[in-house]
Kinemage of the C-alpha trace (Angstrom):
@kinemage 1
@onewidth
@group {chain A} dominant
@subgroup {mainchain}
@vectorlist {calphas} color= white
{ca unk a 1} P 19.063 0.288 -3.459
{ca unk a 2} L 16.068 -2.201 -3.670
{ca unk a 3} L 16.485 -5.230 -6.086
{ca unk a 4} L 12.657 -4.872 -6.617
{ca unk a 5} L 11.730 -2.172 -8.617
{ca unk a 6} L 8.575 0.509 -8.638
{ca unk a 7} L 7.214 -0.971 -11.702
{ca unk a 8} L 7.107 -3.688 -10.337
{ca unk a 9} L 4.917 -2.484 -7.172
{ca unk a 10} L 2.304 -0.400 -9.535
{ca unk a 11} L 1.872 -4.105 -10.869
{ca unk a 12} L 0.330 -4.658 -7.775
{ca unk a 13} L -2.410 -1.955 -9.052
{ca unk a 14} L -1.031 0.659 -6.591
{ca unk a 15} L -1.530 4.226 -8.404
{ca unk a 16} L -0.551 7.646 -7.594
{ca unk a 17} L -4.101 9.158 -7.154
{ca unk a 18} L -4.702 6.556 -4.770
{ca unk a 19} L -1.879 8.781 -1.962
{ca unk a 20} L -2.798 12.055 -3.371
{ca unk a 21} L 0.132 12.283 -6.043
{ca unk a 22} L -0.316 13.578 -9.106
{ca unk a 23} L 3.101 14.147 -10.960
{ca unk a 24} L 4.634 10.645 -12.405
{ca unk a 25} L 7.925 11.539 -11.323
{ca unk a 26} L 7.159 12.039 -7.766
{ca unk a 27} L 5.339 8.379 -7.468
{ca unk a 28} L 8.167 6.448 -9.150
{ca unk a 29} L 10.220 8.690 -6.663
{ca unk a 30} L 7.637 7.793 -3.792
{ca unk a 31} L 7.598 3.811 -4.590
{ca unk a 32} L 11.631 3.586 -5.086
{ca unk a 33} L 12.030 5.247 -1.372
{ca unk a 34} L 9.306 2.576 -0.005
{ca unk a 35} L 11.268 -0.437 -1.753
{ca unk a 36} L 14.238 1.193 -0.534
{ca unk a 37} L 12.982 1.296 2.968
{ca unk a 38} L 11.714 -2.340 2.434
{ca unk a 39} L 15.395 -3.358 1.234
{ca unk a 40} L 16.988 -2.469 4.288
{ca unk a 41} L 15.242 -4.545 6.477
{ca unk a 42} L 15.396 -7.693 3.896
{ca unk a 43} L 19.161 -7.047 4.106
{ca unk a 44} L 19.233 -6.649 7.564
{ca unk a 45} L 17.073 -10.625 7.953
{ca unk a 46} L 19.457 -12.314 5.406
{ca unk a 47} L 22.459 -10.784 5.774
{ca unk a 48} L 24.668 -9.215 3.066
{ca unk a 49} L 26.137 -12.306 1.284
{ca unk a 50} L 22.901 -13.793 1.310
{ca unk a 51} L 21.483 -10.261 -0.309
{ca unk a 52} L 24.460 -9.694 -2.620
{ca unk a 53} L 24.058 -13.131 -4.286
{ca unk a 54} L 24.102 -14.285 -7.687
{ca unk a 55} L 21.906 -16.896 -7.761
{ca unk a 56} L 18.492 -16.208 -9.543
{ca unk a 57} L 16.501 -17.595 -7.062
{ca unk a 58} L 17.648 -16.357 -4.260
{ca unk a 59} L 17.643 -12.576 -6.388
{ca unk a 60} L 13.930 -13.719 -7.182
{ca unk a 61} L 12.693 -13.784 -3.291
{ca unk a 62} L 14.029 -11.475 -2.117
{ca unk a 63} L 12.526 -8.878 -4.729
{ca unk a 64} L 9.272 -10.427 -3.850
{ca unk a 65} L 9.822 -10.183 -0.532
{ca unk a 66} L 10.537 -6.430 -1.089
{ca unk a 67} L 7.445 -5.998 -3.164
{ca unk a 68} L 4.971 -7.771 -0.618
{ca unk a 69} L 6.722 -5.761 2.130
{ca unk a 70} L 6.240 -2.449 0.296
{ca unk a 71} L 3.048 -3.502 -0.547
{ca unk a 72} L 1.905 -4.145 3.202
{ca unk a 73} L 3.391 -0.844 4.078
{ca unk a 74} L 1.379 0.642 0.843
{ca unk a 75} L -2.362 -0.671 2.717
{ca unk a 76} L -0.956 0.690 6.276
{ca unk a 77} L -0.564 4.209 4.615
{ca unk a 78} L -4.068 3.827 2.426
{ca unk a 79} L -5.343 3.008 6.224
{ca unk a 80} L -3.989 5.460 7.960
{ca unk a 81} L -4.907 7.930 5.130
{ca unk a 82} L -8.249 6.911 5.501
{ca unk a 83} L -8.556 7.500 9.296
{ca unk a 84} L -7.530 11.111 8.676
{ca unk a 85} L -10.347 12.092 5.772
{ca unk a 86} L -12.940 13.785 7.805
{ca unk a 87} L -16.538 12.315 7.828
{ca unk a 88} L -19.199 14.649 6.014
{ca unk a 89} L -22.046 13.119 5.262
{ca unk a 90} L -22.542 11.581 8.440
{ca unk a 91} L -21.720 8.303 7.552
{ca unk a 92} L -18.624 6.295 8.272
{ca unk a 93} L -18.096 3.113 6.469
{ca unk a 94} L -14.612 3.298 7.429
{ca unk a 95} L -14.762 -0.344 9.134
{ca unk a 96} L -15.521 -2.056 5.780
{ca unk a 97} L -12.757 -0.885 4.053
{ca unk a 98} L -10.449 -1.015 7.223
{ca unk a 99} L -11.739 -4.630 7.537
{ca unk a 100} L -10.653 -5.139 3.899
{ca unk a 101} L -6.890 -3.132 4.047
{ca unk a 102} L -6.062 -5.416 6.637
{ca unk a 103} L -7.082 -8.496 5.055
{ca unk a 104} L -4.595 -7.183 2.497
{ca unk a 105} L -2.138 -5.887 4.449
{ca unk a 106} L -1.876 -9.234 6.185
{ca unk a 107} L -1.860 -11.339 3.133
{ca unk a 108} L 1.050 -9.404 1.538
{ca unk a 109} L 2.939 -9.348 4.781
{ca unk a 110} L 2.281 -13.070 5.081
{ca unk a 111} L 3.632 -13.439 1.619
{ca unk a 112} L 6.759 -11.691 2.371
{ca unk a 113} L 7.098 -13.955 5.565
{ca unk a 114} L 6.882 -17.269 3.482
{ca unk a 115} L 9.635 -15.732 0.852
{ca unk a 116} L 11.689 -14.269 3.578
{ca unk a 117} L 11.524 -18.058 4.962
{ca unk a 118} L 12.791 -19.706 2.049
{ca unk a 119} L 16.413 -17.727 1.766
{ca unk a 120} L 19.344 -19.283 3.441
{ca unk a 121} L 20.117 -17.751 6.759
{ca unk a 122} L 16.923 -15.546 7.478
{ca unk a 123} L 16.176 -14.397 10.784
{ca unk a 124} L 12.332 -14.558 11.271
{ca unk a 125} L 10.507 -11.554 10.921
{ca unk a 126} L 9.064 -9.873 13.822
{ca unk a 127} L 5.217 -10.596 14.333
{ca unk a 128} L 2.944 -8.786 16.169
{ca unk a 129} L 1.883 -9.929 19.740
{ca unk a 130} L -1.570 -8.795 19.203
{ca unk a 131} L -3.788 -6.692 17.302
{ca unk a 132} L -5.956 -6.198 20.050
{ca unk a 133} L -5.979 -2.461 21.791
{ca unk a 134} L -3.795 -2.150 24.764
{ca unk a 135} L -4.560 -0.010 27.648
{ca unk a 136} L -2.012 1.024 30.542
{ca unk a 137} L -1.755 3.620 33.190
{ca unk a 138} L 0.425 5.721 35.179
{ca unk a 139} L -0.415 6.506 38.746
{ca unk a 140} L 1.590 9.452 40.264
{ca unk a 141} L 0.755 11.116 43.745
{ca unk a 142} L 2.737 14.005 45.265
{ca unk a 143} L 3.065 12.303 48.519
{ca unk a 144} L 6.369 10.950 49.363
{ca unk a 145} L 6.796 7.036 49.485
{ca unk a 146} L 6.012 6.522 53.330
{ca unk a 147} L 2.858 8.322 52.753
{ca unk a 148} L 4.006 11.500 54.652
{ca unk a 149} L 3.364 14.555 52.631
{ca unk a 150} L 6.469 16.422 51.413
C-alpha cells in the first residue's frame, strides 16, 4: 500500500468528472489503485529498507514521489482519453491541450525524478529515448534464402 494517499492526489485538483466517474467511492477507489501502482515501482528504485524507513524525510519523498508519479500517469490517461472522444464539430483542438498535458505530464514526472534522486540508494528512473515517432518495417518474401523459389 502507497504511503501517499488519494487525498492527497485530488490536492493536485484531479476530480472524478474529469475520467468519467461519478460515485465518490469509486474515485478514492480509482486514485488508491494508481498510488498503489505508483508505490511499487518507488519500492522497486529504493529498495525495501530504504521504503520501510522511519525517518520523516525520507517518508516525505517518497510520498511525493508517489503523488507526482500518479499524477504523470493521471495527464497520460486525460491524454489518452482525449484521443479517443470523437471529433463533431469538425474541429480538433486536440494539439493545444495535448501540447499542454504534456507540459504537465513532464513537469510532474520531472518532479518525481528530482525526489526519487534525493533518497539513499535510488536507482535512476528510466527516461525515454525519444518522444519522436518511430517507424520500422518487416520485409518477408516467400522465396527461399538463395533466391530459388520453394
Amino acid at each position: 500500500m502507497s504511503k501517499a494517499t488519494p487525498d492527497e492526489l485530488k490536492a493536485e485538483q484531479f476530480n472524478a468528472v474529469q475520467f468519467g466517474v461519478e460515485d465518490g467511492a469509486v474515485w478514492d477507489a480509482y486514485l488508491q489503485a494508481l498510488l498503489d501502482e505508483q508505490a511499487f515501482v518507488v519500492k522497486e528504485r529504493v529498495g525495501a529498507a530504504v521504503y520501510d524507513s522511519t525517518d520523516a524525510v525520507v517518508i516525505n519523498r517518497i510520498k511525493r514521489t508517489e503523488r507526482f508519479l500518479a499524477a504523470a500517469e493521471l495527464w497520460l490517461r486525460r491524454m489518452n482519453q482525449i484521443e479517443s472522444d470523437v471529433t463533431v464539430s469538425g474541429e480538433d483542438t486536440k494539439n493545444q491541450g495535448f501540447t499542454r498535458y504534456k507540459t504537465n505530464y513532464k513537469s510532474y514526472y520531472d518532479k518525481a525524478r528530482a525526489e526519487l534522486a534525493a533518497l539513499p540508494s535510488a536507482s535512476a528512473m528510466p527516461t525515454e529515448a525519444s518522444s519522436a515517432p518511430a517507424f520500422g518495417a518487416v520485409l518477408t518474401s516467400h522465396f527461399q534464402q538463395n533466391g530459388t523459389a520453394p
